[in-house]
C-alpha positions, 0 to 999 in steps of 0.5 A: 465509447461508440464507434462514431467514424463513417464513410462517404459510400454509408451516407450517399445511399441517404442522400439519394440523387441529391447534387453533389451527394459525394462531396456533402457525405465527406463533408459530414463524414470529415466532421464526425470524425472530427468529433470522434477525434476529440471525444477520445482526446477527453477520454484519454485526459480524464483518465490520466487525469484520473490516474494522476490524482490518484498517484499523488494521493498513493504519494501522501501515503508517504506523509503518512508513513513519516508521522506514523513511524516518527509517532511510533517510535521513541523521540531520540530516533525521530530524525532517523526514521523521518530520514528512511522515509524520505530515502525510500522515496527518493533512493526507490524513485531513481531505482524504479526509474533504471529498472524497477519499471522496466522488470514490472510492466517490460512487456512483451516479455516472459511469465518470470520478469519484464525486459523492456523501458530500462530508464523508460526508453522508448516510452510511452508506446502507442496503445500502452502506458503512459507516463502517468501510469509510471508515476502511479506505480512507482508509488505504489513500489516505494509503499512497500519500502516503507512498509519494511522499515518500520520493522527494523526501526531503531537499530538499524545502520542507515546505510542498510536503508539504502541497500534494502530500500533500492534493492526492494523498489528496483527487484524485488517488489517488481517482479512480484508485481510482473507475476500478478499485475502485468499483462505477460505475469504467469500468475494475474488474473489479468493474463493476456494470452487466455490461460490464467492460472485454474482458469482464473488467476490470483486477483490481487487488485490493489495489492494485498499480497504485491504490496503488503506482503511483499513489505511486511516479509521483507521487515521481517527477516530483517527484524529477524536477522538483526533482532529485538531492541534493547529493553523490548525483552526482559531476562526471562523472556517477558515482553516489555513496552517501549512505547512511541513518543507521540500517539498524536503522530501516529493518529495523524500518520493514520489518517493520512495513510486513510485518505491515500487508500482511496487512491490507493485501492479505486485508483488502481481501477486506472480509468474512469471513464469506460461503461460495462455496456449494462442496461442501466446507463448510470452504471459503470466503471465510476460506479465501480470505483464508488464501491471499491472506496466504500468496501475500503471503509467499511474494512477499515472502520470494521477492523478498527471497531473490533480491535478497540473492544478486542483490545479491551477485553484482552487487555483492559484499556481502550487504546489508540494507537492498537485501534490505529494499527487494527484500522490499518491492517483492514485496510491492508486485507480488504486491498487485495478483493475491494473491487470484487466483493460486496460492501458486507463482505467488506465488513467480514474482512475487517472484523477478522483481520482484526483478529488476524492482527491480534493473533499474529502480535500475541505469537510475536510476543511468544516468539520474542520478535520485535517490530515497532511498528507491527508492520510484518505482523500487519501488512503480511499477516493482514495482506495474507488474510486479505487474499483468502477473503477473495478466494472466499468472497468475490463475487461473479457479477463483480469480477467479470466487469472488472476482469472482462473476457471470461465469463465462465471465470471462477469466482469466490467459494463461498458466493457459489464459484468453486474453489479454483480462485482460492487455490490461485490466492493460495498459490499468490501467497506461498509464492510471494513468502518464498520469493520475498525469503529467497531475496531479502532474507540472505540480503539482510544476513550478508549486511548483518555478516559485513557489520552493516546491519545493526547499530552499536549498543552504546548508539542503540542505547543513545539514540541515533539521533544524537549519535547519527544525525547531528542532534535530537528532532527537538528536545524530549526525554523518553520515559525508558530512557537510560542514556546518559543524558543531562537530568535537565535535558528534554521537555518536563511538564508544567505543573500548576503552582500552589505560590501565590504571586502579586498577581493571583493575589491582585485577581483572587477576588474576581468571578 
C-alpha cells in the first residue's frame, strides 16, 4: 500500500499566503493520516481473515483424514483409527501450544531451533505473528501426525498414539518447519540474513517435504519396527490384500482432503492483499494464489488420471481407492513448488507422481512392508519427488514475486536457472529423512522394546474395536475375518426372494 502519511511543512508550499495556511496542512494533513490509519486496519483484517479461513480449511483435512482411514481399513478397527485421528488433533493442539510453536517460529533464534513463545507468551508481537498465524500452523503440525498413523493402522497400542503423535506435533515436525520456513532456519529459502543456502534456499512452500515427508518417514519406522499385519503376507512371501471396508469413506475422506489443499497449499501465501508493484494493476498477490489452487488441480487430477490407467494396464481393473491415493499423492508432490511453477508444469508433476506411487507400492510389496494406507509410500515418496520437481521447474518470474529481494536468486534447472536450487532441494530431502530416523526411529523401538507398540495377536486378530474400545463402530463382518465372531453377527445383504406372497400375487398383474 502507498505511503499516504504527510506533514504540514509538505503542504504549506501549495498553500501559499493563504490565511491560516499552517492550521488548514494540519488539518489535511490530520485526515490522511486518518485514512492511512484505517486503510492498514482493513489491510491487517482481510488478511487474517484470509489466513483464518484457510486454517479452518487445513482443519477439515482432519475430517478428511478420519473418513480416509476409517474407509481404508477393516470394520473391526474403525473406532480405533477415527480415535487416533481426533487425538492427533487435540494431544497435537496442546503439544504445539507449550512448545511445538515456540521450536518453529521462536525467533529471534539460531539456525537449528527456536527459542521464544513457550505457551505463546508474549505473544503477538508488534510487526510479528499473530494469533491467526498460530492456528494455521498448528494444523499444518498435526496433518503430519496423522499422516504417520494411517502407517501403523491396526496393530498398534493406543498409548503408542499418544507418545509419537505429541512427540511429533511438539519436536519433531517443528524444528523441521524452523530449518525451512522460519525467517532464522539455516536452510529456507526465506532466510532473513541474505545468505540462503547456494544462494537460493530449499523452496518448500506449503510443505512437501516439512509436512509430507516429515509424516510419511515417520509411519514409516513405525510400520518398520512393528511390522506387517497378520494375513498381509502369506507363508512364502506373496502379498495378500486386506482390504478396507468401505471405499465410499475413502472417496469421501478424498475429496475432503481436496478442498483442504486449497488452503493447504494458496493458503500458506499468509496474505492476499499485497500488489508485486507490476504494470498490470489487476496483478498481484491474489492473482498468484489463484494459480497456486489451479497448479494444485492440475497435479492432483493429472496423478489421479495415470494412475486409473496405469493401474489398468498393470493390474486389469479400474479402481477407486488406488485412483483416490494417485490423486493424493500429486497433491502431496506439487505441494512443495505450486507457487513457482507454471500450470503445465503442474501436470508433469502429477503424471510422474503417479508413477512415483506406484513404483514405491510395487518395492513395499517385494520388501514385504505393510502400510494400510500407503501413506509413507505416499506422502515421502511423492513429497520427495515434489521437492525435485521444483529444483526442476521453478520458474524466475514466479519465484522472485513470491521470494522478493534477490533478483539474481537461482531458479528451476530446466527453465534455464542452473543447478543450485536442486542441490538445495537435494539438500531439504537428505536432511529432513536423516532427521526424522534419528528421532522417531529409536522412538518407536524404545516403545516396541517397553511392549508398548504392538497390540497382542489374539487383539489383532479380534479387532481392536471390540477388544479395546468397548464395541464395534456399528456391525459389519469383514470379508477375511477369522475371529471367533457369532456366524449371525454383522451386516449380510439382502437378496431378492423368489416366495411369492399375498402381495406380489395381489400386484402381480399390474404394469
Amino acid at each position: 500500500m502507498a505511503d499516504m502519511s504527510c506533514s504540514a511543512a509538505d503542504l504549506l508550499p501549495l498553500l501559499g499566503a493563504a490565511p491560516n495556511a499552517t492550521l488548514t496542512a494540519a488539518f489535511i494533513c490530520s485526515r490522511f493520516d486518518a485514512v492511512s490509519a484505517k486503510l492498514s486496519d482493513a489491510t491487517y483484517a482481510i488478511d487474517n481473515t484470509y489466513l483464518l479461513f484457510s486454517a479452518y480449511l487445513v482443519f477439515a483435512m482432519q475430517l478428511g483424514f478420519a473418513m480416509l482411514c476409517a474407509g481404508s481399513v477393516r470394520a473391526k478397527n474403525t473406532m480405533n483409527i477415527m480415535l487416533t485421528n481426533v487425538l492427533d488433533a487435540a494431544a497435537g493442539g496442546l503439544s504445539y501450544y507449550l512448545f511445538g510453536y515456540a521450536f518453529a517460529f521462536g525467533g529471534p533464534s539460531n539456525g537449528f531451533i527456536g527459542k521464544h513463545f513457550f505457551g505463546l507468551s508474549e505473544f503477538p508481537t508488534a510487526g510479528g505473528f499473530d494469533y491467526s498465524f498460530f492456528l494455521y500452523q498448528w494444523a499444518f503440525a498435526i496433518a503430519a501426525a496423522g499422516i504417520t498413523s494411517g502407517s501403523i493402522a491396526e496393530r498398534t497400542q493406543f498409548v503408542a498414539y499418544l507418545i509419537y503423535s505429541t512427540f511429533l506435533t511438539g519436536f519433531v515436525y517443528p524444528v523441521v518447519s524452523h530449518w525451512f520456513w522460519a525467517g532464522d532456519g539455516w536452510a529456507g529459502a526465506a532466510k532473513a540474513d541474505g545468505n540462503p543456502l547456494f544462494g537460493s534456499g530449499a523452496i518448500d512452500f506449503a510443505g512437501s517435504g516439512v509436512v509430507h515427508m516429515v509424516g510419511g518417514i515417520a509411519g514409516l519406522w513405525g510400520a518398520l519396527i512393528e511390522g506387517p499385519r497378520i494375513g498381509r503376507f502369506d507363508k512364502t512371501g506373496r502379498s495378500v490384500a486386506l482390504r478396507g471396508h468401505s471405499a465410499s469413506l475413502v472417496v469421501l475422506g478424498t475429496f475432503l482432503l481436496w478442498f483442504g489443499w486449497y488452503g493447504f497449499n494458496p493458503g500458506s501465501f499468509l496474505t492476499i492483499l499485497k500488489s508485486y508493484g507490476s504494470d498490470k494493476a489487476f496483478y498481484g498477490q491474489w492473482s498468484a494464489i489463484g494459480r497456486t489452487a489451479v497448479t494444485t488441480t492440475l497435479a492432483g487430477s493429472t496423478a489421479a488420471l495415470t494412475t486409473l490407467f496405469g493401474k489398468r494396464l498393470l493390474a486389469g481393473h479400474w479402481n477407486v481407492t488406488d485412483v483416490c491415493n494417485g490423486l493424493l499423492g500429486g497433491f502431496a508432490a506439487i505441494t512443495s513448488g505450486c507457487s513457482v511453477v507454471e500450470p503445465w508444469a503442474a501436470i508433469v508433476c502429477g503424471f510422474v507422481a503417479a508413477w512415483v506411487l506406484m513404483g514405491f507400492n510395487k518395492l513395499a510389496d517385494k520388501l514385504e512392508y505393510d502400510d494400510p494406507l500407503e501413506a509413507a509410500q505416499l506422502h515421502g515418496g511423492c513429497g520427495a519427488w515434489g521437492l525435485l520437481f521444483t529444483g526442476l521447474f521453478a520458474k524466475k518470474a514466479y519465484v522472485n514475486e513470491v521470494y522478493p529481494g534477490r533478483p539474481d536468486r537461482p531458479y528451476g534447472l530446466f527453465m534455464g536457472g542452473g543447478g543450485k536450487l536442486l542441490a538445495a532441494q537435494i539438500v531439504q530431502i537428505l536432511v529432513v529423512a536423516g532427521w526424522v530416523t534419528a528421532t522417531m526411529a529409536p522412538l518407536f523401538y524404545g516403545l516396541h522394546k517397553m511392549g508398548l507398540l504392538r497390540v497382542s495377536a489374539k487383539d489383532e486378530m479380534a479387532g481392536m474395536d471390540m477388544t479395546r474400545h468397548g464395541g464395534m463402530a456399528y456391525l459389519y463382518h469383514d470379508e477375511d475375518d477369522t475371529s471367533n465372531l457369532p456366524t449371525n453377527f454383522g451386516a449380510n445383504r439382502v437378496e431378492p426372494s423368489n416366495t411369492s406372497t399375498p402381495e406380489h400375487q395381489h400386484q402381480g398383474g399390474r404394469v
